[in-house]
N, C-alpha and C positions, 0 to 999 in steps of 0.2 A: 395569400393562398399557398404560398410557394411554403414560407413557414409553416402550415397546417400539414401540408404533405410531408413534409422531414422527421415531423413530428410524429405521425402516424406511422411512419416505416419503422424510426425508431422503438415505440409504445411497439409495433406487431412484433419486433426481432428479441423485445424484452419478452411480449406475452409468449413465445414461441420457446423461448429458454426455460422459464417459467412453467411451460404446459411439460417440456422433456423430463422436469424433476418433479413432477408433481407427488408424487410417491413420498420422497423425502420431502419435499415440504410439508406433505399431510402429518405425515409420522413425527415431525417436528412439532405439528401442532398439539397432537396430542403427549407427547412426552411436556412440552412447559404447563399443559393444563393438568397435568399429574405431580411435578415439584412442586415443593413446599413454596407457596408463593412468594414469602419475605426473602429467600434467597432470587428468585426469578426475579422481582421486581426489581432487586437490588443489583442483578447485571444487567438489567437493559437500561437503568441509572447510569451506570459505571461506562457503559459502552459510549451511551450518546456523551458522555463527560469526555470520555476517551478521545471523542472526534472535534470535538472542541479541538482539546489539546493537541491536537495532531494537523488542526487547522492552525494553530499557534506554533506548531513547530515551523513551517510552511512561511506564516510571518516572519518569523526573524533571520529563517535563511533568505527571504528575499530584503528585507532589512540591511542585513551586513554586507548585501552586495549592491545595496544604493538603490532600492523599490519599495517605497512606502505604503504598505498596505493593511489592513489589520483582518484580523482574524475572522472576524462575522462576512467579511469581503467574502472570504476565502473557502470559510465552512460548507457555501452550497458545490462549489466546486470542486472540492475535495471528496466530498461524496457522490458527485456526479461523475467526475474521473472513473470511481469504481465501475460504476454502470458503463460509461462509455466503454473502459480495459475490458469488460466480462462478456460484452457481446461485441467487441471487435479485437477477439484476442491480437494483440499486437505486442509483448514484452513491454506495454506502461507506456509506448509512443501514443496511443491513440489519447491516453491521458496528458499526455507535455503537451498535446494542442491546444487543450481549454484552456490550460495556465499560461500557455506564450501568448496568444490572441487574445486571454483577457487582459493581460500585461501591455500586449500591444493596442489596445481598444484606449486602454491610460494613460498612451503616451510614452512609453518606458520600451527598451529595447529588447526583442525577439531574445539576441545573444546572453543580457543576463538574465534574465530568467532564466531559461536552461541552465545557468550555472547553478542559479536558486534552488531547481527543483533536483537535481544531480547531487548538490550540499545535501539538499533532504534524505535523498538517498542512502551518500554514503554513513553521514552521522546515524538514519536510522538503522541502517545491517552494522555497521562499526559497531552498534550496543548490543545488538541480536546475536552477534558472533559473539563477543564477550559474553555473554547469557548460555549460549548454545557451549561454549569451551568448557565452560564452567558445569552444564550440568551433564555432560559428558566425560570430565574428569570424575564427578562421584557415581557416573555408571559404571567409568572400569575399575574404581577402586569398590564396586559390590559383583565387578563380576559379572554385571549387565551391556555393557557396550557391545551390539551388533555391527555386524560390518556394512550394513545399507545404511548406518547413522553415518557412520567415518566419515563414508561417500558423500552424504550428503554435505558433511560440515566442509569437506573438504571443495564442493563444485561453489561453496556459500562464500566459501575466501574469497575462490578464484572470479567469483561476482564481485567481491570487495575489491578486488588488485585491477579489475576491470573498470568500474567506474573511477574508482582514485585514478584511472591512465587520465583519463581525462585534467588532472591537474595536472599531472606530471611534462602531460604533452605541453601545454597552456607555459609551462615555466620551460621544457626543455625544446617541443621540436610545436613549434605553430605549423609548420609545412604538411606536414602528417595531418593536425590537428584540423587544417582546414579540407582538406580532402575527406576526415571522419564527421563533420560537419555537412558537407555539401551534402553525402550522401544521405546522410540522418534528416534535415532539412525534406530533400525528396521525397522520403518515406510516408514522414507526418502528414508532407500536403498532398499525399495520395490518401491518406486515412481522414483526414479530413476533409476530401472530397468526398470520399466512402462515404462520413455518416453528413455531409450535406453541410457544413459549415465552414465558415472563410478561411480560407486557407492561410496557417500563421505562418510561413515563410515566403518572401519575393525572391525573385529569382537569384537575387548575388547578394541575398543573408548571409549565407557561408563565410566570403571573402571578407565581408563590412563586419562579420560578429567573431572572426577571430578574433582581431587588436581588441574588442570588446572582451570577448572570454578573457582571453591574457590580463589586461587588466582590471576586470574585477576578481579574478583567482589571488592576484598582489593585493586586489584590498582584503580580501580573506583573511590572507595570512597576516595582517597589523592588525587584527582585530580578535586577535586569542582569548581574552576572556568572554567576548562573546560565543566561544564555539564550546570552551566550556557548559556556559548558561544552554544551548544547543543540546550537547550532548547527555545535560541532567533532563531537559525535555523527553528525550528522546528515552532514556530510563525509565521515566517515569510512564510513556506509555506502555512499555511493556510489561512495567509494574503491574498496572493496572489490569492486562489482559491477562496476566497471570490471576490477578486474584478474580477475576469473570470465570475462569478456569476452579478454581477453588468455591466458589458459588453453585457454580454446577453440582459438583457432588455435594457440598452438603443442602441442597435443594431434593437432594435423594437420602440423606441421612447417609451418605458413606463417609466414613473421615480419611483422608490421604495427609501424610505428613506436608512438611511444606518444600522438604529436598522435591519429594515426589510432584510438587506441585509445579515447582521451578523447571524440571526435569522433563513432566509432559509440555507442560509450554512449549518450552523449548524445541523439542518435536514437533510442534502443530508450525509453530511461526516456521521452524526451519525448512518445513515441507512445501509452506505456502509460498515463499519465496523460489524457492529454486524449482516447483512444479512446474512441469510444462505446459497442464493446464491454466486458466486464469482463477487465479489465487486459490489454488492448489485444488479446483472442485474434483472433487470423486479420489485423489490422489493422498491428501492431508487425511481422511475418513479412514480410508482403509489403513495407512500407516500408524494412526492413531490408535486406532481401536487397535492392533494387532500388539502396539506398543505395551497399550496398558492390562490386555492379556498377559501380555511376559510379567505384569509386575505381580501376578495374580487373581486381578479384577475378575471378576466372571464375562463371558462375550456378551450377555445381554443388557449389564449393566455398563461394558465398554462402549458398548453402541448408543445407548443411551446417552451417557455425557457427552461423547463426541459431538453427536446428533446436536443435541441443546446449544455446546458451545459454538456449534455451527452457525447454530437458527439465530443466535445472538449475536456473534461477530462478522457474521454474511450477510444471512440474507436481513435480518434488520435494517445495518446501514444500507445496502444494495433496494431496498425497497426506498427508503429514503432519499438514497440518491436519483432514484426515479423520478420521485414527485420533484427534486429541484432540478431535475433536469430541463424542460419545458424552459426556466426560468434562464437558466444557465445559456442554453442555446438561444434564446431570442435574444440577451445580451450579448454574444458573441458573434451575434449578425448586424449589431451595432455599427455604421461607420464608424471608423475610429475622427477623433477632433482634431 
């Protein structure tokens, strides 16, 4: 019973999200029933392949720090994180709780995990920032670089120089490292009390998952050619999101070069990240659209593409992550063995 009720709060504070965009998602719906369908079909292909692979990214950073799991483990959880992050905005903690307690449900230690899902992290914005330099180098070489992009690339480092502390500390100062521990630690199993699920920290995690963090950070670093393999992962999906972005328009018959293609990317992912809403809702839209006016786009056709790429890389998965949600959390109320 107790389960049926978490469940129901959860499904209301989705349907409740859900009912405040209703607008945008209608307008979504009819903009994909207007594209040329063989480009539509072919990004919401692209997407669910995407999350595969981004469930497989997941595997091998928890792989090279000694947690054997494989991807299909991984897939419902990875899509359920999204749902949990978007109605408990929390900066992605509320997401580390399903991955450490499904970790800890296997037997495997609280402490690396978090190192796993941190790995994932950084190897994924390490590539997004290479993407975002790059296609902000050939905005100022045409004379397009605005100064809310700078900003933004510039808050996207200082995200990068933040999560890499995390190693730094692990190899240079534990003392520190376990005091940003404890505190991190309390957050989650307050957010994991929130959405009604077992709390993945005991009380002197912190202290027992330092010497744990510290040494799996040292097995990281002996295993370089696997963070290579990692970081061609982690290209690859934004590869791929790039060209869902390229599907778009020509799902409308507009042609955009492929600088241009790289270039709005890059804007949408850079916005999603450092938004301060969860995964950049209402924030990525507006900066988008306003982007791809400067490039010449007309406003009704900018709103459009955004819209679509939206309804394809959001709310799709986020709908999906719903349905394995249910699943997710009756596993995570699992005793552990």
């Amino acid at each position: 019973m107790k389960k049926q009720w978490i469940l129901w709060i959860v499904s209301l504070v989705f349907v409740v999200f859900v009912f405040q965009r209703i607008a945008e998602v209608g307008s979504i719906g009819v903009i994909l029933s207007q594209g040329k369908w063989q480009w539509v079909v072919l990004a919401f292909i692209l997407q669910f392949i995407y999350y595969i692979i981004y469930a497989r990214l997941y595997q091998k950073n928890f792989d090279i720090i000694g947690i054997k799991t494989s991807w299909r483990h991984l897939f419902p959880i990875v899509l359920s994180s999204l749902v949990v992050n978007v109605i408990t905005p929390t900066a992605g903690l509320a997401g580390i709780a399903l991955f450490v307690n499904d970790a800890r449900q296997r037997g495997h230690s609280a402490g690396r995990a978090a190192v796993a899902i941190i790995l994932t992290w950084v190897t994924n914005y390490s590539v997004l920032t290479l993407i975002v330099l790059i296609g902000f180098a050939y905005l100022h070489l045409i004379g397009e670089l605005k100064r809310y992009e700078m900003v933004g690339a510039f808050v996207m480092s200082a995200l990068i120089l933040f999560l890499a502390g995390f190693f730094v500390l692990a190899a240079k100062n534990s003392r520190l490292l376990h005091k940003f521990l404890l505190w991190l630690s309390n957050f989650a199993n307050f957010i994991a009390s929130f959405i009604r699920i077992k709390q993945p920290f005991d009380s002197d995690w912190a202290e027992r998952s330092t010497d744990e963090f510290v040494s799996a950070v040292k097995n990281v670093s002996k295993k370089r050619k696997d963070l290579v393999e990692i970081l061609g992962i982690a290209l690859l999906l934004h590869l791929i999101q790039a060209t869902i972005l390229l599907c778009t328009f020509l799902a409308f018959y507009h042609f955009i070069s492929v600088e241009m293609v790289i270039v709005g990317y890059s804007i949408i992912a850079l916005f999603r990240v450092i938004s301060p809403t969860p995964e950049g809702i209402g924030v990525v839209e507006g900066v988008s659209a306003l982007f791809f006016r400067s490039l010449g786009i007309s406003g009704s056709m900018s709103a459009i593409i955004v819209l679509m790429f939206r309804g394809i890389t959001f709310w799709f998965p986020l709908i999906m992550g719903f349905l394995f949600l249910r699943r997710v959390i009756r596993e995570n109320k699992k005793p552990a063995d």
